[in-house]
C-alpha positions as CSV (number, residue, x, y, z in Angstrom):
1,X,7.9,25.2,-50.0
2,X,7.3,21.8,-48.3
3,X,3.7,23.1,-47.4
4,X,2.7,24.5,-50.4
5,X,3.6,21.8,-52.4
6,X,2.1,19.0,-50.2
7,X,-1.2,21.6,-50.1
8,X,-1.0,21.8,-54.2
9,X,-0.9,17.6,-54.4
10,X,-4.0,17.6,-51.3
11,X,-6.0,19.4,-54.0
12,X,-5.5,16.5,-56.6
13,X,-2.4,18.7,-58.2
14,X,1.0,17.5,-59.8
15,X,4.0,19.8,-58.0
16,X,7.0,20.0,-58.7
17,X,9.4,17.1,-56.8
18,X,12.0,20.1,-56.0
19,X,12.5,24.0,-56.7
20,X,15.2,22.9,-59.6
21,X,12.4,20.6,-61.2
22,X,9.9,23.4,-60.9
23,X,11.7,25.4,-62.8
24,X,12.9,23.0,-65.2
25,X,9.3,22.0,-66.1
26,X,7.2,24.4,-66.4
27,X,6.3,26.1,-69.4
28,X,5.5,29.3,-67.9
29,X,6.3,30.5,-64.4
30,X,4.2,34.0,-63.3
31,X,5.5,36.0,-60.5
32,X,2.6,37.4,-58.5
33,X,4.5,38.3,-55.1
34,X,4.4,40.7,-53.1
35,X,8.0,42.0,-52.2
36,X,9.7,41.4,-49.0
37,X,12.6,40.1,-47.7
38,X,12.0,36.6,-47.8
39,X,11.2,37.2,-51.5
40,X,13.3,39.3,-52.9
41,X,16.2,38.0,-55.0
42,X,13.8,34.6,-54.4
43,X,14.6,33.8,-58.1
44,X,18.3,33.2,-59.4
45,X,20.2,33.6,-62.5
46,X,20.5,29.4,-61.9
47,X,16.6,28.8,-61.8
48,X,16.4,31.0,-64.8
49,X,18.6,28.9,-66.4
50,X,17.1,25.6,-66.0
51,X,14.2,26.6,-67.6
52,X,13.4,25.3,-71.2
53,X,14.5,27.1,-74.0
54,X,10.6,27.7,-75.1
55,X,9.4,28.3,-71.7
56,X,7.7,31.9,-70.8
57,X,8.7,34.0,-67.7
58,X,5.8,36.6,-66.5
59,X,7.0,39.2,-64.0
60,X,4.1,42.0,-63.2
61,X,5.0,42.0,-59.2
62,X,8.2,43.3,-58.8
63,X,11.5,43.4,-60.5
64,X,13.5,42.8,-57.2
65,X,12.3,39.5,-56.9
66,X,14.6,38.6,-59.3
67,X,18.4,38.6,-58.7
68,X,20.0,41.6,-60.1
69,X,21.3,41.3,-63.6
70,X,19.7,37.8,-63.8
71,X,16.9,37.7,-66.3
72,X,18.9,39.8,-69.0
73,X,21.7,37.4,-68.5
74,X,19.4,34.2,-68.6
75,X,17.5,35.4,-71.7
76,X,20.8,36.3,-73.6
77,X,21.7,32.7,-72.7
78,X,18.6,31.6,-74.3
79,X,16.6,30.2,-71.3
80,X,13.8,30.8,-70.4
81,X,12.9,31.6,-74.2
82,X,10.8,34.5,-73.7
83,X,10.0,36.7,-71.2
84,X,7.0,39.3,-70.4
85,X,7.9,41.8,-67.8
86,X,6.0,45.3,-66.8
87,X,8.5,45.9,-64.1
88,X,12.2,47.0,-64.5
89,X,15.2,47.2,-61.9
90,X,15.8,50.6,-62.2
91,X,12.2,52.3,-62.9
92,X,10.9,54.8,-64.2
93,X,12.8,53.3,-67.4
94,X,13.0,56.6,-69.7
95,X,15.9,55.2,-72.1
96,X,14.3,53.7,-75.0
97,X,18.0,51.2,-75.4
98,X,17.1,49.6,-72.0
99,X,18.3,45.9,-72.7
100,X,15.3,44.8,-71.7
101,X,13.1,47.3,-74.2
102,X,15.3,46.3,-76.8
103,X,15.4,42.6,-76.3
104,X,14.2,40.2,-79.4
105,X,12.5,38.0,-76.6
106,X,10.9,40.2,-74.1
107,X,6.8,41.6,-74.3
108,X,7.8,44.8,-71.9
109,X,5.1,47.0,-71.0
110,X,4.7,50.2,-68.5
111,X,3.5,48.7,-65.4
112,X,0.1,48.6,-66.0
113,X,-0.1,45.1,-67.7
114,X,-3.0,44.2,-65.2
115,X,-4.6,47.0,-66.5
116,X,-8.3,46.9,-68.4
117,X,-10.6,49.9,-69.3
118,X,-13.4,49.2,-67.5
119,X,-11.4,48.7,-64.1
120,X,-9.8,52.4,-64.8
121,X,-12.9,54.0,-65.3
122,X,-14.6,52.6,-62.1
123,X,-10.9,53.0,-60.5
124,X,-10.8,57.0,-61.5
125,X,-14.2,57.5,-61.4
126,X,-14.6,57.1,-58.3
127,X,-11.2,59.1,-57.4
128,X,-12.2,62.5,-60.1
129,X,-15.9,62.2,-57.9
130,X,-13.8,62.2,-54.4
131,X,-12.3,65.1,-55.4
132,X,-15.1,66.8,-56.9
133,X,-17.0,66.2,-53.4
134,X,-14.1,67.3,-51.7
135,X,-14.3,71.1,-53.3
136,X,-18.6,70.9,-53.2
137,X,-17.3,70.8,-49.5
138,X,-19.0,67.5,-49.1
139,X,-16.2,65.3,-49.2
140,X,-16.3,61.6,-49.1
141,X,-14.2,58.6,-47.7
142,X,-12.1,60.7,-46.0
143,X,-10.0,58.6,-43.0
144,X,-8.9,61.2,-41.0
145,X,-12.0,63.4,-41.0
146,X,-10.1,65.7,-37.9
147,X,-7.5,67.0,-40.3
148,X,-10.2,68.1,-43.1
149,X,-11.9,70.2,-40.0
150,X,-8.5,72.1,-39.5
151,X,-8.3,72.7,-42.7
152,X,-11.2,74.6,-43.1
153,X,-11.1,76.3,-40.5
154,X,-7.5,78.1,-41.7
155,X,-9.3,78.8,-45.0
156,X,-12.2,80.4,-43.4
157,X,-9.8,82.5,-41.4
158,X,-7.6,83.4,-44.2
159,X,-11.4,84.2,-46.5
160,X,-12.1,86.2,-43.8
C-alpha cells in the first residue's frame, strides 16, 4: 500500500515504485499474513509470474492467500524459480503425488516450518502439566473457572 510503502522509505528503506515492481524485484517474497478477506487471493498467478526466474517464494501463513491454482501454474512456468511452502490448498495433504510434494522446485513441509525443539518443549510442557493439574484437581489457567465447578460437581454425584 501507499502507507506502507511511504512508512518503509521514512525508515531509510528502498520500496518497491509499484506492486508489479515489487514483485519483479525481489529475490524472495515471504508471506507472513494472517488471512482475511482483504488478503486472500491478495497474490495472483500474474504477480507470480513477474517474478525472476531465480527468485524464492516462502508461504508459511496460509495457502488461500494465494489465488487458486496459481503457484503450481507459475512454478511450471518457471517463475518464481523456487518455492518453499508448509501450507497447501486442500489440507491435510495425505497423497504423496500432490503436485506440489512432487515438484523439482518446491521445499514442502507439514505446517510446522516455524517450528524449533526448544519452543515445543516449553509449548507442550506447559500443556502435558495443565492437564496433569487438571486431574491432581488443581487445575491451572483455566478461563471459564464456572464450568470446571459444574463439572465436578456431576462427577461427585455420579462417585456417589
Amino acid at each position: 500500500s501507499d502507507t506502507s510503502r511511504a512508512a518503509a522509505e521514512a525508515d531509510g528503506h528502498r520500496a518497491a515504485a509499484s506492486r508489479e515492481a515489487f514483485f519483479a524485484e525481489a529475490d524472495i517474497v515471504s508471506l507472513n499474513l494472517r488471512l482475511s478477506e482483504r488478503t486472500r487471493h491478495a497474490v495472483t498467478f500474474d504477480d507470480l509470474n513477474r517474478m525472476k526466474p531465480d527468485a524464492l517464494l516462502v508461504n508459511v501463513s496460509r495457502a488461500e492467500l494465494i489465488a487458486p491454482g496459481a503457484l503450481l501454474q507459475a512454478l511450471d512456468a518457471g517463475r518464481p524459480g523456487f518455492a518453499a511452502v508448509d501450507v497447501y490448498e486442500d489440507e491435510p495433504v495425505l497423497d504423496p503425488q500432490h503436485p506440489l510434494l512432487r515438484h523439482p522446485r518446491v521445499l514442502a513441509t507439514p505446517h510446522l516450518g516455524y517450528v524449533e525443539k526448544a519452543g515445543y518443549e516449553l509449548y507442550f510442557g506447559d500443556a502435558f502439566g495443565n492437564v496433569r493439574a487438571f486431574f491432581e484437581g488443581a487445575a491451572q489457567n483455566v478461563a471459564n473457572p464456572q464450568a470446571l465447578a459444574g463439572l465436578r460437581s456431576q462427577a461427585a454425584s455420579r462417585e456417589g
